[in-house]
Structures are given as C-alpha cells and as structure tokens.
N, C-alpha and C positions, 0 to 999 in steps of 0.2 A: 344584581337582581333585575333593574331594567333592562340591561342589554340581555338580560335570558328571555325575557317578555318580548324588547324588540325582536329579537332572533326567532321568537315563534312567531309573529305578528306577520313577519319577511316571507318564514316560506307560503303564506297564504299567497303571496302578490300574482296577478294574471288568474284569481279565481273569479268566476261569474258567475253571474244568479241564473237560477233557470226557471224556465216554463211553467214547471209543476213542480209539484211535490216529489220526484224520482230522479234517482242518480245524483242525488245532492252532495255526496261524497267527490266525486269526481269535476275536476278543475273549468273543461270544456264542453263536455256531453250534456246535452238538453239546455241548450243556451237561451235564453227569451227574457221574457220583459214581464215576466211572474210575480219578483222581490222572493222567489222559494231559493232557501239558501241553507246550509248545514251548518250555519251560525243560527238560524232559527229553531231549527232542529233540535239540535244540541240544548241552544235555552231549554225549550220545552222541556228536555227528556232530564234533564242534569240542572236546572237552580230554577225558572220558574217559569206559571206562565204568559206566552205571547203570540200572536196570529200566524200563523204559517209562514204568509205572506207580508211578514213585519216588513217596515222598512227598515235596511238591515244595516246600519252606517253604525248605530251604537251598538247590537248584539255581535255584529262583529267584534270590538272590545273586547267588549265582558266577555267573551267568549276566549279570546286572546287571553285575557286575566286567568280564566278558569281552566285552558291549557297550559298555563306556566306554573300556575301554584293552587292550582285548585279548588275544590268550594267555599271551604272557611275563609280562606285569605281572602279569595275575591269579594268576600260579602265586608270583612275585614275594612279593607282598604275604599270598597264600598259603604263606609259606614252602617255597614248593618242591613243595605238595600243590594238588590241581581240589576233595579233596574239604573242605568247611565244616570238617564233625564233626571230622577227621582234625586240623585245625589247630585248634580246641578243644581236642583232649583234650591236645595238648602241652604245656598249663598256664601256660606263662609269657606267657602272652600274656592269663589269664585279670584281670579286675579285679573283686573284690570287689562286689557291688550295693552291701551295706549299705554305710552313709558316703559312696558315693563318687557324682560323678554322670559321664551316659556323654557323648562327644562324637560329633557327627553324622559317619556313618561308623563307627561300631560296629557291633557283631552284640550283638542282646542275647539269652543266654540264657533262656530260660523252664525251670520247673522242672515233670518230669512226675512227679509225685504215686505215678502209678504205678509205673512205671519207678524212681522214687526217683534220676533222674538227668535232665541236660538234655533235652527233649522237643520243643524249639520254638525257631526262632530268628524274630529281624523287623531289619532295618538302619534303625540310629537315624538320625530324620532330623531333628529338632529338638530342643532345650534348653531350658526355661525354669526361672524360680526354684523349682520345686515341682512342676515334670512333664516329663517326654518325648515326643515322638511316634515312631511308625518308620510304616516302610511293611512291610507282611509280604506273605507268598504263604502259600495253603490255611489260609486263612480261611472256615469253613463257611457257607453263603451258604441263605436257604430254597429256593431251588430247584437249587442244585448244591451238588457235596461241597465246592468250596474256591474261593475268588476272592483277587484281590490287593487290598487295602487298604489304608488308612491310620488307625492307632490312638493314642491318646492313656493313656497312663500316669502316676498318680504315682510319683514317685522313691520313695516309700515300698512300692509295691506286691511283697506277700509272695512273689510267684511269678517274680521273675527271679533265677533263680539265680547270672548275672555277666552282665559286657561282655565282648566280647574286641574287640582293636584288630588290624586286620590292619595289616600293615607298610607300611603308604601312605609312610612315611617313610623308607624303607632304604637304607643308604649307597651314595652309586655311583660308579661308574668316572671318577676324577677329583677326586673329595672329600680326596681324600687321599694321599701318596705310599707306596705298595706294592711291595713283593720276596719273595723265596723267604722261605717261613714262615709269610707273611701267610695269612688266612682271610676271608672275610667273602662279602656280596652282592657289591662292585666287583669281587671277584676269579672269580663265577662272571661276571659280563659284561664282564669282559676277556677269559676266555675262551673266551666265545661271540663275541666281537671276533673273535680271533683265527683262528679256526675259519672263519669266514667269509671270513675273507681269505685262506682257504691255508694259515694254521700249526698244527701237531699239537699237541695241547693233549692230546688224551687226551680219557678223558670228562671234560666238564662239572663240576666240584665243588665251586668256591668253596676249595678250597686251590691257595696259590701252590707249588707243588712244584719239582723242577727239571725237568721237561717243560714244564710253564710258564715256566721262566724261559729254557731253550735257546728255545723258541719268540719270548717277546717280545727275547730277545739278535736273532734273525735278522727278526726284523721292523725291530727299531730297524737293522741295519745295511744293508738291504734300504730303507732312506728316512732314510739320511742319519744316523740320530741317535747319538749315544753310545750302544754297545752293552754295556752293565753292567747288563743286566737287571732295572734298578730301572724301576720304571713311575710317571714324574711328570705334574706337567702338562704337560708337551712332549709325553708320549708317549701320554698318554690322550689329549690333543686328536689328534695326528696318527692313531692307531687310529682314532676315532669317523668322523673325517674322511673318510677313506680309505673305509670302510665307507658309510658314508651314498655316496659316488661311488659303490663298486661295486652300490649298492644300486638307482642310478637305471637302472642298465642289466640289470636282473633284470625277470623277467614274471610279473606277480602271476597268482597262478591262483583262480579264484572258482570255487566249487563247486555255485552255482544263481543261475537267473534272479532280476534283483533286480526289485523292483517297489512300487507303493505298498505300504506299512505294513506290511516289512521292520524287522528293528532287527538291529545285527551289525557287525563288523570289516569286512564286504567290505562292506556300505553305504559305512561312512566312507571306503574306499578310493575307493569309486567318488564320493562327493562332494569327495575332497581332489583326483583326478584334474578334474573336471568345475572347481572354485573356482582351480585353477592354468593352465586354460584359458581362464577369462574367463567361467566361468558359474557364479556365486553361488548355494549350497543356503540363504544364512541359516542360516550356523555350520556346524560340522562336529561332528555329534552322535550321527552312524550312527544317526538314526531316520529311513527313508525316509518323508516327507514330502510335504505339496504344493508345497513351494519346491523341493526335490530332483529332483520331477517335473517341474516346470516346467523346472527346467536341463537334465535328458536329454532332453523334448522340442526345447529350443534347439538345444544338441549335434548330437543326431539330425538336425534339420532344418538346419543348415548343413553335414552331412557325405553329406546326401542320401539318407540313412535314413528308413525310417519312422519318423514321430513319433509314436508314441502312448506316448512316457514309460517307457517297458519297457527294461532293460538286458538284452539278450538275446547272443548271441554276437556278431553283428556291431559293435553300442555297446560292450561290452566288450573287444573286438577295438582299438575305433578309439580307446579312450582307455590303450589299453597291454596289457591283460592278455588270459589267454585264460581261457572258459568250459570248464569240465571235467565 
C-alpha cells in the first residue's frame, strides 16, 4: 500500500509550479514563481477548498493520497480532514524527531524558524541506518519558485520538528464484532454501508447509536440474518457483499476527458474498467500512461471508435460511465 503511494508520489518528481493558473497539467510549461500547481487544482475540484495559489508542499500529499486510493481513504487515513496541517496539529498522531526514526509513509515535519512552528512538510519515502529520504513539493528550483523532488536527510537533522503517521492502518468494518455503544472507523463504514443500501443511519459518525442499530436490525432481517443488531462477521460480510453488487450497477461519472499524462481516481477507474475487459494498462496505478493508451486505443478500435487513445464521452460511454 505505501510503495503504490510512493510509486505515484515518484512520477510527480521534476514537476514545477507555474506562473498562473494554465497548463497546470503539464510538468515544464509556464514555469514561474505563482505557487499555481495541479496539486491545487485538483484539491479544489476533487476534496476541498483552498487558494489557487496555495502553498503547495502539503496539497501535494494529499493529492498524492487521493491519487493512490482516493477520496474516502484519503480523508480515512486523514482522520476525517483533506487538510495536512489540520491533521497535524491533533497531536496524537505527532512522533517525536529526536530518538525516534520515521517509516516510509510519514509526513515529516520541518520546523520554520520563523514562524517558531511547523513550516514545511515532505513524505518519507526511504529508511536507512543514519538517514532518510522523502519526496517533497515547492522546493525552490533556479529558475521557478517550487518543483517536486527528492531529498535526502540525517536522522539527526536539527530542522524536523516531528513525523506524523496517517492512519494507513485504521480498523475496519469487519475486524471486529460491533453494537450499540461502539465507536471507531468500522463504525463510520458501516454506516456509509448502510446508507448506500437504503438504511437511515443519520449523518455519518463513527458512533454505533440506536439509529444505527434500528438500521443494521432491518438490514439483518431484510437478508435473512439474526436481527439483534450486533454486527459480526456474518453481517459485515453480507453488508460489503451487497454493496459491492449494488455498486456494479451504478454509473460512474467522470468529470473531464482523460488522456495521456493524467494522474486521478477516474484514471484508475477508466484502467480497472479497460483490465476487466480484456485490455491490460500494466497495473492499475491511475497514472495515465503509454500502456493505458495503448488499451483505450484497443477498446476504441474494437468498438469502432476513433482510436487515438483519448477517453472522451463516447469511450467513457462504452466502458460504463458517463462524461459530465
């Protein structure tokens, strides 16, 4: 799971911010000292909002997170928050620099001198006996304000103020047997479970209440199961179950033409739909690609489309979803 994160984080390396707000997709074109970046972009349009002209060292991340595993996880693993900072300053999540060393999948904090408080993050992407690496965003570059890199640190270096571990590891729906009382993550995605399938939960919360427990009582008896509102593995399995079915018959909505050297959720969608056809992107990584393009030209051209490798509304059309 982190090395797929790190792996999407990598091919960012050598992108830089530009000037304005255009051509943000692109790696080199419109290079300047703006902070306009398609890590900002993307927040904006895809989990929440933040200024154009953000400074772009954390939405890089999150962005990173929400190309690898997409919106729920990212907020997931974020505790419930899109923003970095937000989920830093909760504390408990923070690890001491001194003594301690970070594991890949960290955020390391940097300490701003001036500020007298964190300033800087980068995600740790290597370990070794007596150093670190990460990969960061707006890193000052000689000829633009900020590019993405990869840096090299000792574990002794004066200026990380901490690690923080996002919750890549968080209990879930099924781990364990849950009822009225109960709290946790398995208990907000059982009742976004639930939700999906037609039962009132109320808002989302991660408390098992009795709205939650009258709900999962008429689900369990709504399919057969002992209806005592306890949620085991009988019942998380048959929820998930359930769900994933009503799920193949939903219509994904993509919200722009996809094309070469894309990176995003609806990539990977459009390469797990394309790999379940019979047309292999080489993994499913939502980095649109030349194997990715190779497969939508396939696609394209046995559905008697124009091939030129573009998922446009028609290709989008024909592998399930619609263009919006």
């Amino acid at each position: 799971m982190i090395n797929k994160l790190l792996a999407v984080a990598r091919k960012w390396l050598g992108y830089q911010e530009k000037s304005s707000n255009t051509q943000l997709e692109d790696f080199s074109a419109n290079v300047g000292y703006g902070n306009f970046t398609i890590f900002n972009h993307d927040y904006n349009k895809y989990l929440a909002a933040c200024p154009a002209n953000e400074e772009w060292c954390w939405t890089f991340i999150v962005m990173c997170l929400y190309y690898t595993f997409g919106r729920e996880k990212t907020k997931e693993y974020l505790d419930g928050t899109f923003n970095l900072y937000s989920f830093i300053a909760k504390g408990q999540y923070r690890i001491p620099a001194k003594n301690n060393k970070p594991q890949p999948g960290d955020i390391a904090v940097f300490f701003d001198i001036t500020k007298q408080a964190g300033g800087h993050v980068g995600l740790v992407s290597g370990v070794a006996t007596t150093t670190f690496t990460t990969i960061e965003g707006n890193i000052p570059g000689k000829k633009n304000g900020g590019e993405v890199v990869t840096r090299s640190y000792s574990l002794n270096y004066p200026y990380i103020y901490y690690y923080c571990r996002p919750l890549y590891n968080k209990i879930h729906l099924g781990d364990r047997t849950i009822s009225c009382g109960n709290s946790g993550n398995d208990i907000y995605e059982l009742q976004q479970y639930l939700i999906k399938l037609g039962y009132d939960c109320g808002n989302p919360d991660g408390y098992f209440g009795s709205t939650t427990a009258t709900a999962v009582k008429a689900f369990q008896k709504a399919t057969s199961l002992m209806a005592d509102g306890i949620v085991g593995k009988n019942t998380a399995l048959k929820i998930t179950q359930d769900t994933s079915i009503q799920a193949t018959t939903n219509i994904e909505v993509i919200s722009r033409v996809l094309r070469y050297g894309l990176i995003g959720y609806d990539v990977l969608w459009l390469q797990t739909q394309l790999t379940d056809l019979g047309y292999p992107c080489n993994g499913l990584d939502g980095v649109f690609g030349a194997s990715t393009q190779y497969a939508v030209k396939a696609f394209q051209k046995s559905k008697a489309l124009t091939a030129d490798g573009i998922a446009g509304a028609q290709t989008i059309a024909a592998l399930g979803g619609v263009l919006q």
